[in-house]
FIGUPA-572153 format. One record per residue: residue number from 0; residue in three letters; chain; x, y, z of N, C-alpha, C, O in turn. Coordinates in pm, whole numbers, plus 50000, padded with zeros to 5 digits. Layout:
residues N
SEPA  resi  resn  chain    n_x    n_y    n_z   ca_x   ca_y   ca_z    c_x    c_y    c_z    o_x    o_y    o_z
SEPA   NUM   ala      A      X      Y      Z      X      Y      Z      X      Y      Z      X      Y      Z
...
***
This chain:
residues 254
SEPA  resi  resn  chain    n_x    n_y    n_z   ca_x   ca_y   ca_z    c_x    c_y    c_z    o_x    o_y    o_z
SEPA     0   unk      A  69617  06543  37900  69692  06565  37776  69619  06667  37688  69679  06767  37649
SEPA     1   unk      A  69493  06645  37655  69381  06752  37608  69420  06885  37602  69463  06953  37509
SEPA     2   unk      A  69383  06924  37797  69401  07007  37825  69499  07073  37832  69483  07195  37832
SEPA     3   unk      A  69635  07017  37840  69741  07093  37781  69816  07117  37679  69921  07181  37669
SEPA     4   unk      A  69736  07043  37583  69748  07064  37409  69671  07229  37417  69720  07338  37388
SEPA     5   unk      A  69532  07194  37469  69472  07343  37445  69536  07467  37547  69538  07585  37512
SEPA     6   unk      A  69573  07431  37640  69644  07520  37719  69758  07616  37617  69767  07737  37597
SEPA     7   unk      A  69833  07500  37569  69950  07549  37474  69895  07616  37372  69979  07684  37313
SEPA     8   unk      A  69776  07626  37322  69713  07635  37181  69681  07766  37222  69708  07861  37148
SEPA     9   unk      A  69626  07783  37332  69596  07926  37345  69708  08021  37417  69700  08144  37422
SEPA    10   unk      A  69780  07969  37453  69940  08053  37442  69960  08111  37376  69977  08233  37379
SEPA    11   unk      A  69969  07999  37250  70042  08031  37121  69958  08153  37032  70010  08250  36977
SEPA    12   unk      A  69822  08121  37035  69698  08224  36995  69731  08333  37062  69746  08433  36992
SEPA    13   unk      A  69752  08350  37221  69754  08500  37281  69860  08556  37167  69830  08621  37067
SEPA    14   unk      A  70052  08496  37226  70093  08528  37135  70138  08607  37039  70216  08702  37033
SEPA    15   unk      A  70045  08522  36934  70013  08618  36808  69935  08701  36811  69945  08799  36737
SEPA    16   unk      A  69834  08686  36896  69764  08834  36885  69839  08963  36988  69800  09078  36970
SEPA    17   unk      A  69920  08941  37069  70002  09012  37098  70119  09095  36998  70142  09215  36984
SEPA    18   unk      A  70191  08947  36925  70242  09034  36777  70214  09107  36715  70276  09209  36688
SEPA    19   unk      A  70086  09062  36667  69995  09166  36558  69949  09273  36621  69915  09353  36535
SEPA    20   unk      A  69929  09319  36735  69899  09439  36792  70005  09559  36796  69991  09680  36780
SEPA    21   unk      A  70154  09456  36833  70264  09557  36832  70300  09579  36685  70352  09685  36651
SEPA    22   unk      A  70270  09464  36582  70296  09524  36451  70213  09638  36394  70259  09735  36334
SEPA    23   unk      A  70079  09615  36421  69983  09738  36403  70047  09865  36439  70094  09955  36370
SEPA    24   unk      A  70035  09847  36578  70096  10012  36613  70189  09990  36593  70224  10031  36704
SEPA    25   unk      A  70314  09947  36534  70451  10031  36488  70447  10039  36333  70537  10083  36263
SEPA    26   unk      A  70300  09979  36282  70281  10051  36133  70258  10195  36095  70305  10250  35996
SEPA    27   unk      A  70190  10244  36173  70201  10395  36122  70340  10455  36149  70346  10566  36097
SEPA    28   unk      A  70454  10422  36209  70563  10514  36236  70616  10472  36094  70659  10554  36013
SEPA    29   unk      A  70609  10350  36073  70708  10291  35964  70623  10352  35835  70695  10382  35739
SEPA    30   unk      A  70443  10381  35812  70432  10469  35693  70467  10583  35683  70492  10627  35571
SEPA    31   unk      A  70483  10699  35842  70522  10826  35812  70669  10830  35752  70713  10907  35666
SEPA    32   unk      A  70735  10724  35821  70867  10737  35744  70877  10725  35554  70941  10791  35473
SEPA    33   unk      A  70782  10610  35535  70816  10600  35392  70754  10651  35307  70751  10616  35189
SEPA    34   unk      A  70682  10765  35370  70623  10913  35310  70685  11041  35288  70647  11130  35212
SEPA    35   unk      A  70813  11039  35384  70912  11137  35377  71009  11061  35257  71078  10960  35269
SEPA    36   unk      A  70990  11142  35145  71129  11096  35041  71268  11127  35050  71301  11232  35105
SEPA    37   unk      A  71345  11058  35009  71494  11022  35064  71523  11151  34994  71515  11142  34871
SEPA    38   unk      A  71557  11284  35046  71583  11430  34997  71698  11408  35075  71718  11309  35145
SEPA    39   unk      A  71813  11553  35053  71879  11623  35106  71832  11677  35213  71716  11641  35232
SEPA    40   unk      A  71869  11743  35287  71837  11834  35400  71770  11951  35389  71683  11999  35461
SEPA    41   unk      A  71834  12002  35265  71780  12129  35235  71653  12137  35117  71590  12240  35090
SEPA    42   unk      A  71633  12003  35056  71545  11961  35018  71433  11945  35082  71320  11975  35044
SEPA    43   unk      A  71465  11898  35177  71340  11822  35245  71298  11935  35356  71197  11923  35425
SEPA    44   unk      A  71376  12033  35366  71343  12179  35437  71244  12245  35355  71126  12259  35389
SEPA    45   unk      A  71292  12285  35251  71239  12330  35125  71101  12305  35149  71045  12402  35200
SEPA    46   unk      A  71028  12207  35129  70927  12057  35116  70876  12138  35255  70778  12210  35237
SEPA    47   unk      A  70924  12136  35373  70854  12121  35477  70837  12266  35529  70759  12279  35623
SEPA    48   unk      A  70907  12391  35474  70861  12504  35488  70764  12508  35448  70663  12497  35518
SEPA    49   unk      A  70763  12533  35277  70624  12514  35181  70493  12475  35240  70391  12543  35235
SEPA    50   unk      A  70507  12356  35296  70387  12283  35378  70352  12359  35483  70238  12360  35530
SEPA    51   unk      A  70468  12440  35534  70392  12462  35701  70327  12617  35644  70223  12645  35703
SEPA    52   unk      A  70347  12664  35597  70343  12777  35551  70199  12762  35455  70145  12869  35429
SEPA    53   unk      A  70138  12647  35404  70030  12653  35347  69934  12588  35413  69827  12549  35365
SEPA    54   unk      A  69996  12571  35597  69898  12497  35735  69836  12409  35692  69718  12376  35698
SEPA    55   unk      A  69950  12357  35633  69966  12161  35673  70011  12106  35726  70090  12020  35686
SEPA    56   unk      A  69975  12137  35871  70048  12117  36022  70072  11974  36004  70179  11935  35956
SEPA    57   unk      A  70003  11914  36031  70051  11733  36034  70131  11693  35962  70226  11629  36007
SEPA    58   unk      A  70117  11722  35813  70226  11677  35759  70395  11760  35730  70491  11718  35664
SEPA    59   unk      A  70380  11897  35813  70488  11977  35828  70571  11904  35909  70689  11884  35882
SEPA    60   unk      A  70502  11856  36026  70548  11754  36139  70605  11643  36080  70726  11629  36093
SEPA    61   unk      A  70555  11579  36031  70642  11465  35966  70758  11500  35893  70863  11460  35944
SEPA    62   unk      A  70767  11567  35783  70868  11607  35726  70998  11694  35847  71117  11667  35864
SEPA    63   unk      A  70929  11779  35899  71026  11864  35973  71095  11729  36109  71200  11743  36172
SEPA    64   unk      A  71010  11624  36121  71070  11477  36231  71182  11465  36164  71290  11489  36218
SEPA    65   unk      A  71172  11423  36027  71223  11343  35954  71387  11401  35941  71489  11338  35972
SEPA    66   unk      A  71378  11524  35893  71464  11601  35898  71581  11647  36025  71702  11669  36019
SEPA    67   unk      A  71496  11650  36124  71507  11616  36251  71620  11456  36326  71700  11444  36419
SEPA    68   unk      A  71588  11403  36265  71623  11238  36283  71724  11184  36154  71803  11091  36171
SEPA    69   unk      A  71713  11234  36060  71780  11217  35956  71920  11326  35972  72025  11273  35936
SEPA    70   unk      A  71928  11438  36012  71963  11551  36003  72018  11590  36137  72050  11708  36144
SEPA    71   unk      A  72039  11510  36259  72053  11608  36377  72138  11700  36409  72101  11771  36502
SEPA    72   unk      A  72226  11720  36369  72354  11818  36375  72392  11876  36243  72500  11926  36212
SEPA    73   unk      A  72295  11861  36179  72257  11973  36010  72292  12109  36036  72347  12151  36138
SEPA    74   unk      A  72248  12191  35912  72258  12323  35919  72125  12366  35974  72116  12475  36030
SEPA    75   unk      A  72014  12283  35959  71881  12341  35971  71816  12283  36111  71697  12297  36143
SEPA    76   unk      A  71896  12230  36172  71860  12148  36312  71804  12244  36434  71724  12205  36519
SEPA    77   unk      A  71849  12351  36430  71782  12409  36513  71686  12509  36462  71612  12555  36550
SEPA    78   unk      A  71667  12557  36337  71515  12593  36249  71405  12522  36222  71292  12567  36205
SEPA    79   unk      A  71453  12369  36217  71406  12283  36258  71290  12277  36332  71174  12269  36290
SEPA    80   unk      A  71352  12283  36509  71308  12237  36575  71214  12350  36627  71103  12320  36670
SEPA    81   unk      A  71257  12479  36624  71157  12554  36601  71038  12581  36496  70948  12661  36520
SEPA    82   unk      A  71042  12537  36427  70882  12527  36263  70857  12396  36406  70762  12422  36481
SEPA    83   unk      A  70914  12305  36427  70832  12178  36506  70726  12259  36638  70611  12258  36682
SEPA    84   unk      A  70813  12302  36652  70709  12405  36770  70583  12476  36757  70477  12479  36818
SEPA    85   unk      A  70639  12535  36648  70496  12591  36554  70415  12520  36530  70310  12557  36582
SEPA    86   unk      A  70404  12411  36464  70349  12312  36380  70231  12248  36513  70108  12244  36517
SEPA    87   unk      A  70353  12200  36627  70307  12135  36711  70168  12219  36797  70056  12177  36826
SEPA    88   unk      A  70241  12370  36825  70108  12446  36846  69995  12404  36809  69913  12328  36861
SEPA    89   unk      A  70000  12494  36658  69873  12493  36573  69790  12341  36563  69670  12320  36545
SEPA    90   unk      A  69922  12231  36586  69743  12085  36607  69712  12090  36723  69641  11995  36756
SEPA    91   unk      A  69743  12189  36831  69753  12151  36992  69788  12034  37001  69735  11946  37068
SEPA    92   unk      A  69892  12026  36925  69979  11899  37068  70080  11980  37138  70192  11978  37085
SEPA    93   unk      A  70066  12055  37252  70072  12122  37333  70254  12027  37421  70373  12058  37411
SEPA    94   unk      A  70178  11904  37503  70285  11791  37529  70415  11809  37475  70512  11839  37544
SEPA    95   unk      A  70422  11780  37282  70548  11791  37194  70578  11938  37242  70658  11968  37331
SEPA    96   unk      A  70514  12009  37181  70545  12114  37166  70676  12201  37284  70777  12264  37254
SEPA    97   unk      A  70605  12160  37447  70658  12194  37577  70822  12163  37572  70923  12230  37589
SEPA    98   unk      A  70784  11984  37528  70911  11917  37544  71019  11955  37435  71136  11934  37466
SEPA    99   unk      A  70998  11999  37332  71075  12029  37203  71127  12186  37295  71239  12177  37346
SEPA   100   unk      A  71047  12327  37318  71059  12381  37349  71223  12377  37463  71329  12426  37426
SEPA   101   unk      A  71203  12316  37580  71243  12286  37680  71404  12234  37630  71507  12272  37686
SEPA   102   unk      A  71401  12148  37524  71556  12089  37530  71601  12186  37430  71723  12198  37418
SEPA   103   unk      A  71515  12267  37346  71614  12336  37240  71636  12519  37348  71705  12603  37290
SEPA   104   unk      A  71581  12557  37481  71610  12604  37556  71807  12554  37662  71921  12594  37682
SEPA   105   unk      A  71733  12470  37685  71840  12377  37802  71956  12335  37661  72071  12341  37704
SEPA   106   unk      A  71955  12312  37575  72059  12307  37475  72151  12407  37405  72263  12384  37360
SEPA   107   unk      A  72077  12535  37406  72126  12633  37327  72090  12755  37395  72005  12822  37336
SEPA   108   unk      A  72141  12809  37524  72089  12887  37648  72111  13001  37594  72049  13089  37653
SEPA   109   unk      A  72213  13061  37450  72278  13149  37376  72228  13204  37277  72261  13308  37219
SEPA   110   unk      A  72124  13112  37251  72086  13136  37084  71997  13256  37069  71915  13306  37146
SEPA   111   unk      A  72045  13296  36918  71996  13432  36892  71831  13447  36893  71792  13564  36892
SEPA   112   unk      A  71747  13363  36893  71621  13310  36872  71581  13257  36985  71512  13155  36981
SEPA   113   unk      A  71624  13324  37125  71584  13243  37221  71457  13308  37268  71366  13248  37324
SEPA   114   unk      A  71458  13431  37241  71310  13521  37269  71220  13465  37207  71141  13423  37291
SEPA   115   unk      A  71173  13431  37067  71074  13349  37027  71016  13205  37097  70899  13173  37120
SEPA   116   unk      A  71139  13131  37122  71084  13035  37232  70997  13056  37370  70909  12989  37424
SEPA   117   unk      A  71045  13148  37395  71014  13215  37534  70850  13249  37486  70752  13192  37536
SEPA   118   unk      A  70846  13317  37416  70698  13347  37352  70626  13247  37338  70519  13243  37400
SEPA   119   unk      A  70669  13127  37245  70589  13045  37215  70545  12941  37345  70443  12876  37369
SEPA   120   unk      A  70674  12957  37413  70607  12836  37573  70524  12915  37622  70430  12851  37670
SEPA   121   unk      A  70511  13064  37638  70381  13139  37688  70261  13102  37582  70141  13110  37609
SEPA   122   unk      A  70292  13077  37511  70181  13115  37408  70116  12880  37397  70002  12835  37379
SEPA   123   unk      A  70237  12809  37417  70174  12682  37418  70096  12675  37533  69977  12645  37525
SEPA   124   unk      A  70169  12709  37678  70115  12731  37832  69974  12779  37807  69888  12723  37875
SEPA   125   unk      A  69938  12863  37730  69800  12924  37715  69732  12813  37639  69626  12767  37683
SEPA   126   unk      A  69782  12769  37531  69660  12678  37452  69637  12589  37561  69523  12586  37606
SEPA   127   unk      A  69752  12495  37627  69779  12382  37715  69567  12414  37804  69479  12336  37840
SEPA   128   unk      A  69576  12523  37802  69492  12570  37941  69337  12590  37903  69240  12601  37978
SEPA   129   unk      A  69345  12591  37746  69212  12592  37667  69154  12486  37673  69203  12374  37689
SEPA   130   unk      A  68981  12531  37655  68926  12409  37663  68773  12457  37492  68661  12508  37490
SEPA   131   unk      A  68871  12399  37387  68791  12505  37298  68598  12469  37296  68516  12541  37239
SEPA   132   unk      A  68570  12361  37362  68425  12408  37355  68367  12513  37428  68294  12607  37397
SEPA   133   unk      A  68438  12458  37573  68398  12567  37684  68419  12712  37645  68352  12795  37708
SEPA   134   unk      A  68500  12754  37554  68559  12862  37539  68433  12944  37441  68384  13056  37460
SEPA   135   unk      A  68404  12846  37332  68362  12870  37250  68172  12896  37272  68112  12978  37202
SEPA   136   unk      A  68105  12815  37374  67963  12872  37450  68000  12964  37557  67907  13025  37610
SEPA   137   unk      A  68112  12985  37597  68094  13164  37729  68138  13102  37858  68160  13176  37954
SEPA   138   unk      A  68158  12915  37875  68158  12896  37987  68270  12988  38051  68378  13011  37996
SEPA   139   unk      A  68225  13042  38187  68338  13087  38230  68413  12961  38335  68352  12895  38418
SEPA   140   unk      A  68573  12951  38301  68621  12871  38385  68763  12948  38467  68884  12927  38474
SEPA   141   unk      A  68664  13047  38522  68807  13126  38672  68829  13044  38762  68932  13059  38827
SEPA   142   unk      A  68724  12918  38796  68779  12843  38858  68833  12723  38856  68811  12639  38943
SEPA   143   unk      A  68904  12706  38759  69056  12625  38728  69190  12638  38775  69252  12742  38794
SEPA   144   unk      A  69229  12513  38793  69327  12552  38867  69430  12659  38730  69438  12643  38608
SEPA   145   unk      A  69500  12779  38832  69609  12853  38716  69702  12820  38733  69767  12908  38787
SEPA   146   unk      A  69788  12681  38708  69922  12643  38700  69961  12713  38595  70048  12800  38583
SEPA   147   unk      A  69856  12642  38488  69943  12678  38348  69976  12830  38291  70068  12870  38220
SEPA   148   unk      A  69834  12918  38365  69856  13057  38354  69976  13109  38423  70046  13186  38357
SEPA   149   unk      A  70010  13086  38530  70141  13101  38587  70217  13057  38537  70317  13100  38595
SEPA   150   unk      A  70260  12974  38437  70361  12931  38410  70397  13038  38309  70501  13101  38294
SEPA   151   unk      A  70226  13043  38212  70263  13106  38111  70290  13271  38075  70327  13320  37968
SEPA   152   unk      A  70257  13337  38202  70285  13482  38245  70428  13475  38300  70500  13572  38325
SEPA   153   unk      A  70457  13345  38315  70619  13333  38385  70730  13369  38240  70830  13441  38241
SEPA   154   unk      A  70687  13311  38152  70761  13267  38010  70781  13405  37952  70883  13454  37903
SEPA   155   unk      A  70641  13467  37972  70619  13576  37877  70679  13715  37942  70709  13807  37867
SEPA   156   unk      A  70691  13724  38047  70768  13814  38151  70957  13796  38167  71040  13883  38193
SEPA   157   unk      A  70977  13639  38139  71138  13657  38143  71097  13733  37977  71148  13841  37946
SEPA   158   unk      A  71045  13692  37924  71031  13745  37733  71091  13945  37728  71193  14000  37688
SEPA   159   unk      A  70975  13988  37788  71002  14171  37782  71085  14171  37887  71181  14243  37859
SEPA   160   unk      A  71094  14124  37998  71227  14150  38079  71369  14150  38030  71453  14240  38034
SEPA   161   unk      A  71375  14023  37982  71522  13994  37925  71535  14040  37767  71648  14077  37735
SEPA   162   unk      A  71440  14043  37670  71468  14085  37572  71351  14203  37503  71282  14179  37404
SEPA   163   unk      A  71348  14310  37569  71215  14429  37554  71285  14451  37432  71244  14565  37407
SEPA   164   unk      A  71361  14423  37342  71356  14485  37211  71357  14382  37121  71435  14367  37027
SEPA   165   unk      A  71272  14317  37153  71217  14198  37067  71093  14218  37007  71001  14278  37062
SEPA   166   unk      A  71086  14155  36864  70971  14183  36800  70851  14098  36874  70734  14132  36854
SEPA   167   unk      A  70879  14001  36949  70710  13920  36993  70722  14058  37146  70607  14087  37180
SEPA   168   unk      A  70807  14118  37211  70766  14176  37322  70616  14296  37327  70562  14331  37432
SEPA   169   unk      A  70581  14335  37214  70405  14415  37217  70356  14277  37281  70348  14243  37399
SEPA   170   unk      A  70326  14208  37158  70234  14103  37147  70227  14066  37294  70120  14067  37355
SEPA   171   unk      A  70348  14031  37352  70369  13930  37532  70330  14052  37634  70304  14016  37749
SEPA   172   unk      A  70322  14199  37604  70287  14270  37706  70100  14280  37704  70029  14290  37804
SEPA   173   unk      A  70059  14274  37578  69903  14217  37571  69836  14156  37637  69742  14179  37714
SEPA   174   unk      A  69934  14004  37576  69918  13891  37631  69928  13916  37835  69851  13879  37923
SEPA   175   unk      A  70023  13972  37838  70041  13960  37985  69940  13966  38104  69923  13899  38206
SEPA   176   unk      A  69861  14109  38028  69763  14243  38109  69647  14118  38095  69590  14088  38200
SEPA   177   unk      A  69614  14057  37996  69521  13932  38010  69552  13826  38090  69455  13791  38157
SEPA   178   unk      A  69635  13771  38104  69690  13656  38159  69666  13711  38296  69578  13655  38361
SEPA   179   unk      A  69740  13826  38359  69699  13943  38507  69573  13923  38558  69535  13890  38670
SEPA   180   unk      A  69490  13961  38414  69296  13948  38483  69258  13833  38490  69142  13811  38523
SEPA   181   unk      A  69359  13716  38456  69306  13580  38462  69333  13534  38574  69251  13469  38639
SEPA   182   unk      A  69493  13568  38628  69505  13529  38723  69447  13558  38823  69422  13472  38907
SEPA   183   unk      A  69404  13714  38843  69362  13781  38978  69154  13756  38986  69070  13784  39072
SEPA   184   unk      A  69146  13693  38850  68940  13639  38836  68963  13528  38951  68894  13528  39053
SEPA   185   unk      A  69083  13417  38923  69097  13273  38973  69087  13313  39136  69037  13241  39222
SEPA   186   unk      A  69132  13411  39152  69155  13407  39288  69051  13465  39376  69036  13440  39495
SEPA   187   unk      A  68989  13537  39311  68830  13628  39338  68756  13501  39348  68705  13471  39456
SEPA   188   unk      A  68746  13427  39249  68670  13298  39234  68722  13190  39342  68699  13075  39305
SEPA   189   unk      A  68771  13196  39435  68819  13107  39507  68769  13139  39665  68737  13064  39758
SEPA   190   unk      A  68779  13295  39650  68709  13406  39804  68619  13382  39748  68551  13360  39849
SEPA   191   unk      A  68557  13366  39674  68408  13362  39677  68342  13229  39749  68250  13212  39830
SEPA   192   unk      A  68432  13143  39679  68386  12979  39745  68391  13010  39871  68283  13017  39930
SEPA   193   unk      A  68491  13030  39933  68515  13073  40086  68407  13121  40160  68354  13066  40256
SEPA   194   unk      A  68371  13252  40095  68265  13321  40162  68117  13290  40167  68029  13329  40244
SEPA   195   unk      A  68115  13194  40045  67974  13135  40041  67958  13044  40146  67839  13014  40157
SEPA   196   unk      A  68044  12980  40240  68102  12874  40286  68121  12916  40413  68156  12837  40500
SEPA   197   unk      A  68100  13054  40439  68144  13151  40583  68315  13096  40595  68312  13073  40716
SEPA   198   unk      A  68403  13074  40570  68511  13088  40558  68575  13196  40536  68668  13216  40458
SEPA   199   unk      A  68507  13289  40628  68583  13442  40560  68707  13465  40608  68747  13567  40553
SEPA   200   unk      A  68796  13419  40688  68947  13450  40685  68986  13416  40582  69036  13505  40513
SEPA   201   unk      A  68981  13268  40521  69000  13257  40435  68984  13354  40287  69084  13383  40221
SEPA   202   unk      A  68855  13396  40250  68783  13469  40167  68891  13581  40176  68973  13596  40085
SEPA   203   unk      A  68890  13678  40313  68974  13783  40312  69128  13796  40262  69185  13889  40205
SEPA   204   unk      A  69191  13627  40317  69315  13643  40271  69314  13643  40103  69411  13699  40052
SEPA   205   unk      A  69217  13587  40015  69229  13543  39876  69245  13730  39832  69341  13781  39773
SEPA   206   unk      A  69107  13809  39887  69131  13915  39860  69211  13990  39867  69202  14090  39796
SEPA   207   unk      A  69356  13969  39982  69429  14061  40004  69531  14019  39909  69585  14106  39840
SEPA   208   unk      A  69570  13880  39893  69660  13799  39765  69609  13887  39625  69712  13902  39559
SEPA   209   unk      A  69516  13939  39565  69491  13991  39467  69513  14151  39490  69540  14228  39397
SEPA   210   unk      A  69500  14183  39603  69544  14364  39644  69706  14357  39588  69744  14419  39488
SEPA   211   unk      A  69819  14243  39697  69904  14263  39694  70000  14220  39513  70091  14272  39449
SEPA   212   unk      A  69939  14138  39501  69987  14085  39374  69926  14106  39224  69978  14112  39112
SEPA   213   unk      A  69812  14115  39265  69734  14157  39115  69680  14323  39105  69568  14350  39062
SEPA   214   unk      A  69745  14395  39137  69706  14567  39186  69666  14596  39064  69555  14645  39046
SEPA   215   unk      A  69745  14571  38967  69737  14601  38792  69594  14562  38775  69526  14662  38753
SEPA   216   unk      A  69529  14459  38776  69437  14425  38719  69314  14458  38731  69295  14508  38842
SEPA   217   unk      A  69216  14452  38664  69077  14516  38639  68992  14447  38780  68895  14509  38824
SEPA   218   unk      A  69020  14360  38825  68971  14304  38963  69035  14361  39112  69028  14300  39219
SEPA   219   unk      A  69079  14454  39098  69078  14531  39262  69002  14562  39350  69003  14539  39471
SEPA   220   unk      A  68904  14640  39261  68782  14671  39353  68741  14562  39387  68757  14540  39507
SEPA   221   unk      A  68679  14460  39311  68658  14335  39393  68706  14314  39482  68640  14314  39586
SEPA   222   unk      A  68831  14289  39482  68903  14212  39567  68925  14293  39693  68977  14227  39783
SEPA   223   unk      A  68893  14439  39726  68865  14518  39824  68725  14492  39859  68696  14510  39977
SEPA   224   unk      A  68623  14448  39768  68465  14477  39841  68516  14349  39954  68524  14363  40076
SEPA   225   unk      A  68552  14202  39864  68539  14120  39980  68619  14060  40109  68587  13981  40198
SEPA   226   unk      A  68768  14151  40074  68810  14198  40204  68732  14242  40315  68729  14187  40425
SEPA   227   unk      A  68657  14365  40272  68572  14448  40348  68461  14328  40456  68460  14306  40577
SEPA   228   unk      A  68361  14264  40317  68281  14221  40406  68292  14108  40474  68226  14075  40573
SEPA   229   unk      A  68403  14029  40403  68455  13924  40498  68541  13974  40671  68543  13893  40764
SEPA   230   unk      A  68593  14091  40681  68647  14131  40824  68504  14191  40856  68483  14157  40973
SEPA   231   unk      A  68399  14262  40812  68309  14229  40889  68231  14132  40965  68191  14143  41081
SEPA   232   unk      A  68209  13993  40848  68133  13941  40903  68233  13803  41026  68205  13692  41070
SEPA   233   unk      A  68358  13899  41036  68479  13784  41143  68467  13889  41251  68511  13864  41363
SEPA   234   unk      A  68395  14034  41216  68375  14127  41339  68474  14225  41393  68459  14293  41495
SEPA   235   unk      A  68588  14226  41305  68692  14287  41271  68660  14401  41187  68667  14385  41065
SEPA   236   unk      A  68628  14512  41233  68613  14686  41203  68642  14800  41184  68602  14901  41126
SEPA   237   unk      A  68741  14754  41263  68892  14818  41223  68948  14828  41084  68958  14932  41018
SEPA   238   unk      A  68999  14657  41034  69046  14635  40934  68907  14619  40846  68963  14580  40744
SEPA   239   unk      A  68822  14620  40825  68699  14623  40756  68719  14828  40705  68729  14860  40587
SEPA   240   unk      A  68721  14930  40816  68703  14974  40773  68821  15063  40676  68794  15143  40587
SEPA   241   unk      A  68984  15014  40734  69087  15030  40668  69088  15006  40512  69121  15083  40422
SEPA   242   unk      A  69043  14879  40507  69023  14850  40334  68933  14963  40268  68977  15050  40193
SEPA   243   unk      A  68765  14942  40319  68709  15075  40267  68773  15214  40242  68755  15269  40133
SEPA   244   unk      A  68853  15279  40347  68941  15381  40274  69032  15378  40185  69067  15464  40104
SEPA   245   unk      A  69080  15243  40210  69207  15237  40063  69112  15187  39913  69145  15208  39796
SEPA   246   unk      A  69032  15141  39944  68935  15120  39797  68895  15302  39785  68946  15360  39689
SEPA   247   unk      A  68819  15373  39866  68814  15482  39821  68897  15580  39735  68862  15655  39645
SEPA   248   unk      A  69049  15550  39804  69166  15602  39743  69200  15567  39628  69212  15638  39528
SEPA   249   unk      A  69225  15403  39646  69219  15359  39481  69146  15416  39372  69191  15429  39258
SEPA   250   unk      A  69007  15457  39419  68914  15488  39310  68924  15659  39267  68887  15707  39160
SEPA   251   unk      A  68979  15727  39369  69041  15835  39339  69103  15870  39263  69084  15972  39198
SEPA   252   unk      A  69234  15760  39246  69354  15781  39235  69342  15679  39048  69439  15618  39002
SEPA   253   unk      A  69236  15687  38993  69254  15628  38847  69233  15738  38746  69242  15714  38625
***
């Protein structure tokens, strides 16, 4: 009998401490809400331009939610959701940012403002890929995986493709020629593992993937030296010495 008085007793104890955990965390949603004051739309736009504009990202976010959720088929619903994008950038929450991006894309395939999106998923794709300490002592990290750089040279390329008379298209062709040397370092950095490793078919093919695809970029010659010495050291002399003339040419030809 004891024991299942206390059995029950600590049920009842889990419980509540189960309650109080889910009340905890659904307290902060319920203070951001009763921090946003019961405005108009264009009020509470007003309010949440002002803020973002004096990079008070966090709380731009709240207000611009609010507005958002209060507001969905407003006048400002889709200005909205772009300042949310912004906002979301600048704290790197990268995650929101993608997903906001993505449905006000897939929602509005027409909109006059669709080039800025396009920019900014290149431009979140890039933070997504930062790592600001590493960045900030020199580490070099070429060898990461480049999903996100691909994605984000993907974004920024439909950008000047589909709309070259767009004001972000300088900025995304910048951006691009960097994103190019990032991609074609990753892949140098990958023949290298190879070759340290005597894996030189391997090594050779990484190099010829950067001949054929990254030609633009400041890593060619590389990517010709270790063509070269990887078909040497597979004993292949021929094509060892084929590359050496087309690196010669290349270097001619700048």
């Amino acid at each position: 009998m004891i024991k299942n008085l206390r059995t029950h007793a600590f049920r009842l104890a889990l419980a509540a401490s189960v309650l109080g955990l889910a009340a905890c965390s659904s307290a902060p949603e319920q203070e951001d809400i009763e921090r946003v004051p019961n405005k108009s739309a264009q009020a509470l736009y007003e309010d949440a331009k002002q803020t973002l504009d004096s990079g008070l990202y966090a709380r731009a976010i709240e207000l611009l939610s609010a507005i958002n959720a209060r507001y969905p088929f407003g006048p400002y619903a889709r200005q909205v959701q772009m300042d949310l994008v912004y906002a979301y950038y600048q704290t790197g929450n990268t995650d929101q940012a993608l997903a906001t991006i993505d449905r006000f894309i897939r929602l509005n395939p027409n909109h006059k403002d669709l080039d800025y999106m396009y920019y900014m998923r290149g431009l979140v794709s890039i933070k997504a890929d930062e790592n600001a300490f590493q960045e900030y002592f020199g580490v070099d990290r070429a060898d990461r995986d480049a999903n996100r750089t691909r994605v984000a040279f993907q974004d920024l390329t439909t950008l000047v493709k589909n709309y070259p008379n767009s004001p972000y298209a300088p900025e995304a062709k910048k951006r691009l020629v960097w994103l190019l040397n990032k991609m074609a370092r990753y892949e140098l950095r990958v023949a290298e593992y190879y070759f340290e490793r005597e894996a030189y078919l391997a090594a050779a093919n990484r190099g010829k993937y950067v001949v054929e695809h990254y030609s633009q970029s400041s890593y060619l010659t590389q990517a010709f030296d270790i063509m070269e010495k990887s078909y040497r050291k597979l004993g292949l002399q021929d094509l060892a010495d084929n590359v050496k003339k087309a690196k010669s040419v290349n270097a001619r030809n700048k």
